[in-house]
C-alpha positions as YAML, in Angstrom:
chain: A
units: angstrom
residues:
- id: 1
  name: UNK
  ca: [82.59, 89.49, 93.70]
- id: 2
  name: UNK
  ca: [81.14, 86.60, 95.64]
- id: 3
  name: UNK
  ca: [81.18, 84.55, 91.89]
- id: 4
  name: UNK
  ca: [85.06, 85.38, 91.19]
- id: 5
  name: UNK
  ca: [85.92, 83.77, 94.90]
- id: 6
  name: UNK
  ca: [84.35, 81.12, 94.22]
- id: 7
  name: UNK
  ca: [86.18, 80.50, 90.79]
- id: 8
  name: UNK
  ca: [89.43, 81.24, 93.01]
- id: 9
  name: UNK
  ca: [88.54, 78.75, 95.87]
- id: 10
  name: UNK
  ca: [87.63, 75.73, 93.09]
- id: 11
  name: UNK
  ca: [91.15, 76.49, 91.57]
- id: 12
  name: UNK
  ca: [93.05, 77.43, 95.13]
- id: 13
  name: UNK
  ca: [90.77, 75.88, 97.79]
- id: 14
  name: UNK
  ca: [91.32, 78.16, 101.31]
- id: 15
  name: UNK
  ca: [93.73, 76.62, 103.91]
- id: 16
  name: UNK
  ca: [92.00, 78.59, 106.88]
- id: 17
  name: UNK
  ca: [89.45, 80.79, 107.02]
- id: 18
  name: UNK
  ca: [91.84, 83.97, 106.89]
- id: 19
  name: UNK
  ca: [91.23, 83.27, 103.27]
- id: 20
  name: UNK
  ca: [87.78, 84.95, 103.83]
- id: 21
  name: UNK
  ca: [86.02, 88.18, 103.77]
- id: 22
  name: UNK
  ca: [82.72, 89.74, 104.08]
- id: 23
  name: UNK
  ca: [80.78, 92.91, 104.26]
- id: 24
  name: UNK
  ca: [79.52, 94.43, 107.74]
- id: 25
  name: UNK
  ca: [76.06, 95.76, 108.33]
- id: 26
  name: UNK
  ca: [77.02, 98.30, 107.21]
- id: 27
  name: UNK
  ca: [79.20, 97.64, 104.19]
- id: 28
  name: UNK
  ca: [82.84, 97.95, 105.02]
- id: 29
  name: UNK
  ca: [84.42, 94.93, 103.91]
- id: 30
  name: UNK
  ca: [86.27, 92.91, 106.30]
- id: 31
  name: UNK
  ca: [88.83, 90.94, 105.89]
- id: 32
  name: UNK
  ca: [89.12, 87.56, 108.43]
- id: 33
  name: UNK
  ca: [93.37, 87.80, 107.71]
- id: 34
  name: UNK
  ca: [93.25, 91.13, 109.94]
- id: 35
  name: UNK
  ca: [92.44, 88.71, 112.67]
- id: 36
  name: UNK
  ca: [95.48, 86.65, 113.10]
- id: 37
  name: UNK
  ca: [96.51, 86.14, 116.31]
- id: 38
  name: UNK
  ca: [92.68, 85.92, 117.85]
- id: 39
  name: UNK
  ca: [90.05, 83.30, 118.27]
- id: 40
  name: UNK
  ca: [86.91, 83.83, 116.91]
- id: 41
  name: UNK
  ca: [83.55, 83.06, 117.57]
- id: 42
  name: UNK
  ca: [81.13, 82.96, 114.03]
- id: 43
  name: UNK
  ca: [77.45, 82.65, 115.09]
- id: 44
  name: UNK
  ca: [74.78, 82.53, 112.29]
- id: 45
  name: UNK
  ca: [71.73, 85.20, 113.66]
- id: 46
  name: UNK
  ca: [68.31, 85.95, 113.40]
- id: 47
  name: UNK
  ca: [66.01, 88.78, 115.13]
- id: 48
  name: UNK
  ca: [62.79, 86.50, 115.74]
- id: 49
  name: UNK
  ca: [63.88, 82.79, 116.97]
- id: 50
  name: UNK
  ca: [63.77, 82.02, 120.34]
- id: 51
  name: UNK
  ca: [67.50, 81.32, 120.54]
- id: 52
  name: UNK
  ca: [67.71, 85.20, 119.95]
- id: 53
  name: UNK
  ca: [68.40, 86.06, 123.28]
- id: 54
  name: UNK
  ca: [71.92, 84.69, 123.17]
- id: 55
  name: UNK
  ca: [72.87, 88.31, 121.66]
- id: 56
  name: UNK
  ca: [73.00, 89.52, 125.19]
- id: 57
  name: UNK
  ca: [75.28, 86.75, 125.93]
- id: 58
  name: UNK
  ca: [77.39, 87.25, 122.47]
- id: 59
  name: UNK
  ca: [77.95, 90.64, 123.51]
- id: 60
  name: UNK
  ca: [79.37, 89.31, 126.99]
- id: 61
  name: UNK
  ca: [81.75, 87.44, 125.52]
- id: 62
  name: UNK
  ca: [82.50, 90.13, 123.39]
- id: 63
  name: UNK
  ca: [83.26, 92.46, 126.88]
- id: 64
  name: UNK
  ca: [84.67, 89.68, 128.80]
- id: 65
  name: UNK
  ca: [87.23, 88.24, 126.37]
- id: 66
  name: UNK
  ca: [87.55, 91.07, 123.53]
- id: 67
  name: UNK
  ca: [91.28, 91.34, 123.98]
- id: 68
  name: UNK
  ca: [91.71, 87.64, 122.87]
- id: 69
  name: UNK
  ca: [88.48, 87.12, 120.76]
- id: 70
  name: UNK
  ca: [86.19, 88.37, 118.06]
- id: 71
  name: UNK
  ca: [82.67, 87.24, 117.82]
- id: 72
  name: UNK
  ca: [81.04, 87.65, 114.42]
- id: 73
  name: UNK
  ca: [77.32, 87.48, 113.98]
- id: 74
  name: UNK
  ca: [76.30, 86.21, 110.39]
- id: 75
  name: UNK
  ca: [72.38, 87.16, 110.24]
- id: 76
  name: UNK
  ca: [70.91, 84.64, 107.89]
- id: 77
  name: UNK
  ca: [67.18, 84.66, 107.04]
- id: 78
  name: UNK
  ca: [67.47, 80.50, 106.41]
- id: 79
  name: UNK
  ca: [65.47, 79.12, 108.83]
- id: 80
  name: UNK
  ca: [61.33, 79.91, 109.30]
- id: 81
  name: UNK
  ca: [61.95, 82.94, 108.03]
- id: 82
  name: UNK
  ca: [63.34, 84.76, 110.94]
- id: 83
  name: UNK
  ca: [65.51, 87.11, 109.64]
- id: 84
  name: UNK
  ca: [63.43, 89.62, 107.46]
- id: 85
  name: UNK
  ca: [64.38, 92.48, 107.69]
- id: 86
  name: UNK
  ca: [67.16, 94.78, 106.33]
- id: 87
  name: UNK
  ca: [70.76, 95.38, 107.15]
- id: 88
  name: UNK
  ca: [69.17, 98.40, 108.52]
- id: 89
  name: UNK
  ca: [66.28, 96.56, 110.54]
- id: 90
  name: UNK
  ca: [69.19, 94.29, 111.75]
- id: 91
  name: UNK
  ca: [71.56, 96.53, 112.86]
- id: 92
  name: UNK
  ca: [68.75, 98.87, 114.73]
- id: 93
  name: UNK
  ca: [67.50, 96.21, 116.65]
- id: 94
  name: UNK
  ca: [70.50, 94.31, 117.92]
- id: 95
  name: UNK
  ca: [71.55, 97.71, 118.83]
- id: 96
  name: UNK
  ca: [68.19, 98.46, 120.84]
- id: 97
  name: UNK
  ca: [67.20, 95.85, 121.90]
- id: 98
  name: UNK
  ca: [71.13, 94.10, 123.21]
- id: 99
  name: UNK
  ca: [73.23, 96.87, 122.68]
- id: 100
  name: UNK
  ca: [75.83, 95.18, 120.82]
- id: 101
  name: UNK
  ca: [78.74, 96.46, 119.72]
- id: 102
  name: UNK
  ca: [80.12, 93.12, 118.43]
- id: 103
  name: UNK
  ca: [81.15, 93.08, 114.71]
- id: 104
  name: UNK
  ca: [77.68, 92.20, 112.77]
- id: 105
  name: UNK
  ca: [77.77, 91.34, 108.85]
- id: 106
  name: UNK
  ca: [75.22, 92.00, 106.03]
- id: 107
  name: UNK
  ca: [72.68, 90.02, 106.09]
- id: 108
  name: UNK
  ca: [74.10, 86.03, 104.44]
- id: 109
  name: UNK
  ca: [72.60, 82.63, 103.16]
- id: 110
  name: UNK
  ca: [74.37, 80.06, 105.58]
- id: 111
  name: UNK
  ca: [72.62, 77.22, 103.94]
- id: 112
  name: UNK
  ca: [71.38, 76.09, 100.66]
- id: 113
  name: UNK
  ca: [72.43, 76.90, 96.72]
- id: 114
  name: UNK
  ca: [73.73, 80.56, 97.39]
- id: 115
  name: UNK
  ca: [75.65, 79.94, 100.73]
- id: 116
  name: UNK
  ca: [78.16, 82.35, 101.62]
- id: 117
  name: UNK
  ca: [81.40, 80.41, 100.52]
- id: 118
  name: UNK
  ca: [82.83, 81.08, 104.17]
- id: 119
  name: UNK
  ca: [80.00, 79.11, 105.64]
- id: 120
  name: UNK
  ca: [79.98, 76.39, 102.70]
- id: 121
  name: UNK
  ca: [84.25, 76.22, 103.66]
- id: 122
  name: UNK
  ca: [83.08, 75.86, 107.39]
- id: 123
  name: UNK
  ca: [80.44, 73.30, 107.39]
- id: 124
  name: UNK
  ca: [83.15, 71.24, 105.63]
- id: 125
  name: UNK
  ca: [85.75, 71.56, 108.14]
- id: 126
  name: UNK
  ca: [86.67, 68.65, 110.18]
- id: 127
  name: UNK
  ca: [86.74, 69.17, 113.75]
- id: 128
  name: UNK
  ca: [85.57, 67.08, 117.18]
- id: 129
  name: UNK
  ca: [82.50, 67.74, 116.87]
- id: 130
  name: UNK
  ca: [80.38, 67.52, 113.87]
- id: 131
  name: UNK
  ca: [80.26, 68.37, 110.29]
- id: 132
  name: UNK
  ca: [77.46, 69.29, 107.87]
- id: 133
  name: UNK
  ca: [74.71, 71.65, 106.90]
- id: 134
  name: UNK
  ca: [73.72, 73.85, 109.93]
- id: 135
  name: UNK
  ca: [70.69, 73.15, 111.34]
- id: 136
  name: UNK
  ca: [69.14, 76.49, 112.63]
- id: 137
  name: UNK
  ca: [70.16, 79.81, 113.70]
- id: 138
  name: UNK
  ca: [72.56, 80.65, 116.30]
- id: 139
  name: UNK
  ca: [75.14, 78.20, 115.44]
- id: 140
  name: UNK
  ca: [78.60, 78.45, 116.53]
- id: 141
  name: UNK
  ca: [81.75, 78.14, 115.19]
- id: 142
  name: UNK
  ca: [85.02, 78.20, 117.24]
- id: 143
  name: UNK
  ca: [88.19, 78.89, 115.10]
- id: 144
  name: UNK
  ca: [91.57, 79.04, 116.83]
- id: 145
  name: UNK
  ca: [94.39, 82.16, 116.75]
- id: 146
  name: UNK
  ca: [95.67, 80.07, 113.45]
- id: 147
  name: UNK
  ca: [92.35, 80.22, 111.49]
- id: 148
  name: UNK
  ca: [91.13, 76.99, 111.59]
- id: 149
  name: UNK
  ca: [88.14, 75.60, 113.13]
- id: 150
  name: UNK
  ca: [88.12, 73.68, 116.38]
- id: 151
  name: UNK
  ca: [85.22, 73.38, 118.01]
- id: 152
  name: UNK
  ca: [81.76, 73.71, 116.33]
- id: 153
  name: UNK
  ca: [78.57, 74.30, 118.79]
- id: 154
  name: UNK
  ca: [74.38, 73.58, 117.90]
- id: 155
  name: UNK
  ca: [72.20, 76.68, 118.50]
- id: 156
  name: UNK
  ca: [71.13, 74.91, 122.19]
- id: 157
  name: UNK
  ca: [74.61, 75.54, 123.41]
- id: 158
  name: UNK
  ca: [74.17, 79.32, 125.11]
- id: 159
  name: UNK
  ca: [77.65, 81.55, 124.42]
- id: 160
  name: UNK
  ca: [78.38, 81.32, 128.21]
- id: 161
  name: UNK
  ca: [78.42, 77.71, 128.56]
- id: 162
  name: UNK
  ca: [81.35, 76.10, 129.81]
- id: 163
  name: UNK
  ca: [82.03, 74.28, 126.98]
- id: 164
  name: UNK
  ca: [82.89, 77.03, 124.60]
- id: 165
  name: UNK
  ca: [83.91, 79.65, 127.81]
- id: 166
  name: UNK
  ca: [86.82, 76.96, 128.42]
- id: 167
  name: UNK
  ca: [87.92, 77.29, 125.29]
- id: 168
  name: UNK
  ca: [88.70, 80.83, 125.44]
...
């Protein structure tokens, strides 16, 4: 599946990321086009870095501004190894351990040869801030109720921060 979008974005490149889907934890696909209309908020995660805390404040956002936004985590074992589990690891302990009830996805390569093609599309994006491979987990990327990216955010800046809060 992944190889046939691929052929289809080298021969119609994507004009927003509503040209996008992926498979949740636990394996419904999901379609980014059923989220017209909303911002969203695409994090790349990991169960053992010390940014991992920010799930508690993902899932705030989540509560505060749900009407108007959906935050995504991507968990992506690219960086020291600290995604290692399974879907089924991953899903158990953001559940236990931050209750989230945020949409999660399988588990994705943000980085490298086999990057997920939404993540290769994103890192390309122009926007304000910066463009590029990402650098570590927990990196944020703000796309706009018309599916493209605005505002892209390095793993330092926390989900409640004023900078990405004022752009809900």
């Amino acid at each position: 599946m992944i190889t046939l979008l691929m052929i289809l974005n080298m021969i119609l490149p994507p004009s927003s990321v509503y040209d996008f889907s992926f498979q949740s934890i636990d394996g419904q696909e999901i379609k980014l086009s059923q989220f017209k209309g909303k911002k969203l908020l695409l994090v790349n995660t990991a169960s053992k870095c010390g940014f991992t805390p920010q799930y508690k404040e993902l899932e705030e956002l989540h509560k505060l501004y749900g009407k108007n936004l959906v935050v995504i985590g991507f968990p992506a074992n690219n960086f020291g190894n600290q995604e290692p589990g399974t879907n089924e690891d991953i899903a158990e302990f953001c559940e236990q351990n931050f209750g989230v009830t945020f949409l999660i996805a399988e588990k994705v390569e943000v980085k490298g040869e086999n990057i997920h093609p939404l993540f290769k599309y994103l890192i390309e994006q122009p926007n304000p801030d910066f463009t590029g491979d990402i650098n570590w987990n927990f990196e944020k990327f703000l796309i706009d109720e018309k599916g493209k990216l605005v505002h892209r955010y390095r793993s330092k800046i926390k989900p409640l921060d004023p900078v990405i809060v004022s752009q809900l």
